[in-house]
N, C-alpha and C positions, 0 to 999 in steps of 0.2 A: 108074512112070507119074507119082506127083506129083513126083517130079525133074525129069522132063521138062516138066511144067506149070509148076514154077517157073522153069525155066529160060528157056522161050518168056514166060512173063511178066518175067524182068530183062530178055530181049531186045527184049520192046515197048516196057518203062521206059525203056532206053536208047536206044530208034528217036525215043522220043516227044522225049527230052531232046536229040536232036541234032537233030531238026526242030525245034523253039523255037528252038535258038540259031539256026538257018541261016534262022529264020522272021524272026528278031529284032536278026541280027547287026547290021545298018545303025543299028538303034537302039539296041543297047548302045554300039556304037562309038562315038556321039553323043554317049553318057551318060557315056563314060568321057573324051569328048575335052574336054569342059564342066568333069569333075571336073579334069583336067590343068591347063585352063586357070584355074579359079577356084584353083589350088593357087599357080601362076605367078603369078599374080595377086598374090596374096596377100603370097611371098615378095618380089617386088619392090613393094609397098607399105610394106611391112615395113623392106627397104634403104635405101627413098627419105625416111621417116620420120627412120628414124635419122641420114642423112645432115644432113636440115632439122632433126633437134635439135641436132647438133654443131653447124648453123649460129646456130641459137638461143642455146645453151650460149653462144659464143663472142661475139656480140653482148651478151648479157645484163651478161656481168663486169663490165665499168669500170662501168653502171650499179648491180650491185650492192657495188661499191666504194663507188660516191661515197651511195650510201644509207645503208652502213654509217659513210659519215665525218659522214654528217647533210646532206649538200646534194642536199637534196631536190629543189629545183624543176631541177636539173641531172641529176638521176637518171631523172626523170620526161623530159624533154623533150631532153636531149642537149646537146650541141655544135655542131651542126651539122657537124662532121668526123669526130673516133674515136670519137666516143660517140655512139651510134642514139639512146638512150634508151628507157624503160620503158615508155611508149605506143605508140612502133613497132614495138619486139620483140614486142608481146603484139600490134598490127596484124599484123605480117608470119608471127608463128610460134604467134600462141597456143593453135593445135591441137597443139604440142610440148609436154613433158616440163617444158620451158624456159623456153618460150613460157607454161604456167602457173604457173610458178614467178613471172615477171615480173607476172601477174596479182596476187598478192598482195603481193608489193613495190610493184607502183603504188599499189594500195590502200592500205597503211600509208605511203606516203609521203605522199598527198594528205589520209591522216588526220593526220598531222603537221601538215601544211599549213594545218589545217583548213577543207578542204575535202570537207566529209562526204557530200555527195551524189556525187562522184563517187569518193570512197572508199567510198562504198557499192557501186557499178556493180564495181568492180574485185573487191570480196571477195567479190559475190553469184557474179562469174563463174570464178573462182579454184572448178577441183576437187578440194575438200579428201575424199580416199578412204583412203590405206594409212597414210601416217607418222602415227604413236600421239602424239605433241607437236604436229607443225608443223598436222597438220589440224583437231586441238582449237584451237590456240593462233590459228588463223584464222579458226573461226568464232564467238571470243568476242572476238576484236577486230571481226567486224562488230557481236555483240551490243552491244560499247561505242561503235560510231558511231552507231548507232538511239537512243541512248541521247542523242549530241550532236546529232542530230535532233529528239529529243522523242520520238520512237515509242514510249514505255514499255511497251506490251502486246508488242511483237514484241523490243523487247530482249531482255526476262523470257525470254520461250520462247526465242529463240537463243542466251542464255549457260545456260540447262540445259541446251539439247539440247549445246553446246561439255561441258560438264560431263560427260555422258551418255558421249559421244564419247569423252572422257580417260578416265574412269573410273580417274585414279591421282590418289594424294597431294601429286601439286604442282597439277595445276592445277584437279582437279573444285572445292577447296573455295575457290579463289579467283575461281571462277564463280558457285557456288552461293550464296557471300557475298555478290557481285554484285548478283547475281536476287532475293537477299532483302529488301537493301537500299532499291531501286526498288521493289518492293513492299509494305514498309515506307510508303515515303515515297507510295505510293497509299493507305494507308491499309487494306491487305490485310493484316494483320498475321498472322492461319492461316497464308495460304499463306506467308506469309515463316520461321514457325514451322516449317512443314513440311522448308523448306529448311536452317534453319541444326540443326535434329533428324538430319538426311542428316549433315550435315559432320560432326557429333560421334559419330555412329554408324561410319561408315565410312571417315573422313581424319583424325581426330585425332591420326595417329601425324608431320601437318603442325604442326609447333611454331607456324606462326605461327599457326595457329586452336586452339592446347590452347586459349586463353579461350573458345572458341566459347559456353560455359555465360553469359559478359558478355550473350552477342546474343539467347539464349534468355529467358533472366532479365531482360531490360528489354523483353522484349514480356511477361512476366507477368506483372510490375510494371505496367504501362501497361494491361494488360486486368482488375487488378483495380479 
């Protein structure tokens, strides 16, 4: 008898489970043609992306030629024929790969230039995320435009947080020397203490700070 109880009970399990789908099928079908299409979607955004950064890639080069050769105001602005230029590639692409690449080349070009306020624009919008050098090394070159600004408190914090970011022997302690310095020169002498304490604790094995103890030692000097 309870066999057969069980039994009559998987067969209502199984009545009820075929009634929901026949109850619900219109809306699953919905649910599944939505997931298909956000899939679709997806892949061809994906396509269309990479396509617009080869186009970016390939626009970008002679500008990052002519930046590496130093002619900047030609890197920045083009030719008006084979060369777009560093302002238009980041106009037309700079949701690409490439497109932010050119983001930070405009910005170090116009800091060259010295033109800091829109070497500021260019390195604020430059998204510095995975490479362990180029995205430290980009956001202590904005800390050093703030710097040809005047901004000393926002310097300070952007060549730590650049610091923070390397976390290696070339470039934290050439940050952190930085940030020490301007502070220093505020007359923050602790906090600048704190920093070049970091360098010799953590980056000394950077030869060009073994003296780091000189930076230490003449603020102890200076505070007795």
């Amino acid at each position: 008898m309870a066999e057969k109880k069980n039994m009559k009970g998987a067969d209502l399990e199984a009545t009820l489970e075929e009634s929901f789908i026949q109850k619900n099928l219109k809306k699953i079908g919905i649910i599944v043609g939505v997931i298909i299409a956000c899939v679709v979607v997806f892949l061809l955004g994906r396509a269309y992306l990479e396509k617009q950064n080869d186009k970016a890639a390939e626009a970008l080069y002679p500008s990052e030629q002519l930046f590496q050769n130093g002619d900047y105001e030609k890197a920045l602005n083009g030719d008006g024929q084979d060369v777009l230029g560093l302002v238009q590639v980041v106009k037309k692409y700079g949701y690409t790969k490439s497109g932010n690449l050119a983001k930070l080349y405009a910005g170090l070009a116009f800091a060259n230039l010295e033109k800091y306020e829109d070497a500021a624009k260019y390195l604020k919008d430059f998204s510095a995320k995975d490479d362990e050098m180029v995205s430290p090394a980009a956001i202590g070159a904005l800390g050093n435009v703030y710097v040809e600004l005047g901004d000393y408190d926002k310097a300070v914090k952007t060549l730590v947080k650049a610091a923070e970011k390397a976390d290696n022997p070339v470039l934290s302690p050439v940050f952190l020397v930085q940030a020490g310095e301007i502070l220093e020169s505020q007359g923050k002498a602790d906090k600048a203490l704190e920093l070049y304490e970091e360098v010799k604790e953590k980056y000394l094995s950077n030869q060009q700070y073994a003296d780091i103890d000189k930076y230490i030692e003449r603020i102890k000097v200076a505070k007795k």
